[in-house]
C-alpha positions in Angstrom: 108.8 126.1 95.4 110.7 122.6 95.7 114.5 123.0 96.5 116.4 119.6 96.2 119.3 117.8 97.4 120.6 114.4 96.6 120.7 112.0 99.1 122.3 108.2 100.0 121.5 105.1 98.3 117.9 104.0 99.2 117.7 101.0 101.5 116.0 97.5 100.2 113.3 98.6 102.2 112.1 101.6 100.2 110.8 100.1 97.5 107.9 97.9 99.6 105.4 100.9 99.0 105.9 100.8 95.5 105.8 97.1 95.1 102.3 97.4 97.0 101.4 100.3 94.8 101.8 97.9 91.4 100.1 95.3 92.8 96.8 96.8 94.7 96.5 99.6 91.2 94.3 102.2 93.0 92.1 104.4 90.9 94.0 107.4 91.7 97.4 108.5 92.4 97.9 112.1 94.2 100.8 114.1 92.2 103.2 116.7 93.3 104.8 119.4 91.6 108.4 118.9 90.7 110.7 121.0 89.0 112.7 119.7 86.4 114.7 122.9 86.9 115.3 122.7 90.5 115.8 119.0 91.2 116.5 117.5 87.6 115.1 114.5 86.6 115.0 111.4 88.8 116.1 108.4 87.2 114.7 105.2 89.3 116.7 104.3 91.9 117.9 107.6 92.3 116.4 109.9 95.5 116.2 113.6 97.4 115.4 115.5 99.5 112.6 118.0 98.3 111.1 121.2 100.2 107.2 121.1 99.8 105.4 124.3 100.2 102.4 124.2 97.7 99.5 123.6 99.5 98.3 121.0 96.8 101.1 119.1 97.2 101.0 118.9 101.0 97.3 118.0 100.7 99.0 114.9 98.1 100.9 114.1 101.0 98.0 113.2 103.1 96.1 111.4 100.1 99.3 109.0 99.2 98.7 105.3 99.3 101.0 103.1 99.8 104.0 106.2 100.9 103.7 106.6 96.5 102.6 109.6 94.5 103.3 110.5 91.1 105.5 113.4 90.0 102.6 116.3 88.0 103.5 115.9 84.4 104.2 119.4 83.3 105.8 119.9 79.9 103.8 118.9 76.8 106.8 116.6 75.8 105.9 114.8 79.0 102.6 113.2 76.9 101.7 111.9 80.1 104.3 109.8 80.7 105.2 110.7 85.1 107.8 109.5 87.9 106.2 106.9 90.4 108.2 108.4 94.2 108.6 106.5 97.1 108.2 108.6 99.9 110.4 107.1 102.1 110.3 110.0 104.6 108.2 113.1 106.1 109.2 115.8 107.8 106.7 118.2 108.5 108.3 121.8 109.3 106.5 125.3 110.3 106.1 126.1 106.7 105.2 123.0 104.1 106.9 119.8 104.7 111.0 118.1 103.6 110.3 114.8 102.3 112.9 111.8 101.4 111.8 110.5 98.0 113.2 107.6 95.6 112.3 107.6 92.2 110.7 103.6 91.6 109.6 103.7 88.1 107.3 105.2 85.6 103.7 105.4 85.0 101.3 106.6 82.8 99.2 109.5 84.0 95.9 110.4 82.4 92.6 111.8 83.7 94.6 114.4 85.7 92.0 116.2 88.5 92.5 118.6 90.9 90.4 118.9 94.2 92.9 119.5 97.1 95.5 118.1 95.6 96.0 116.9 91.5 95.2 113.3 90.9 95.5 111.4 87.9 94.6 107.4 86.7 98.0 106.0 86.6 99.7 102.3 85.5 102.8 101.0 84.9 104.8 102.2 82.0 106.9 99.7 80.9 109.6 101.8 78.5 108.2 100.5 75.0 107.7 96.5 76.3 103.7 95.1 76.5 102.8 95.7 79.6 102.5 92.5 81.5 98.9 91.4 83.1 99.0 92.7 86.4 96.1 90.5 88.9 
């Protein structure tokens, strides 16, 4: 179960983890689940504040690089195309966690795993431009 609710204007500041995330292109990227029915769909630039519960998703917590993980593409319309979040804030309670998110962009998720927690191989999606060379 995620419940949601918007939140202020993210600061300058919350997009550093993200901007490291492009640039250092780690194999993996942990996932969370996220509602499109509970919390809508987060436009970049836009944030909440989400209730996480799943035990997979609190073990993404705890793998995130960077404060980033990617939202669990679930929909078939989805074609693997997933939300990169910024987590710009944890707050672990007595059951699961309420985290501060910011939605930074979009990536590509393929090669979607699950161990503890889902993974996938993600990259930049660029919204129908070439992606640029990213050293």
């Amino acid at each position: 179960r995620a419940d949601c609710s918007a939140s202020s204007n993210p600061a300058p500041s919350a997009f550093m983890g993200a901007s490291l995330w492009f640039n250092a292109q780690p194999l993996s990227l942990p996932l969370i689940h996220l509602p499109v029915d509970a919390c809508g769909v987060l436009l970049p630039g836009e944030s909440r504040r989400i209730l996480i519960e799943r035990e997979d998703d609190l073990a993404a917590l705890n793998e995130m690089q960077f404060a980033c993980v990617g939202v669990l593409p679930t929909t078939p319309h989805c074609a693997g195309v997933s939300t990169l979040l910024n987590v710009r804030e944890t707050r672990r309670q007595e059951v699961g966690a309420l985290i501060e998110v910011v939605s930074v962009g979009r990536i590509h998720a393929s090669q979607i795993e699950h161990d503890r927690c889902f993974t996938a191989h993600a990259r930049p999606a660029f919204d129908g431009r070439a992606e640029p060379d990213i050293d």
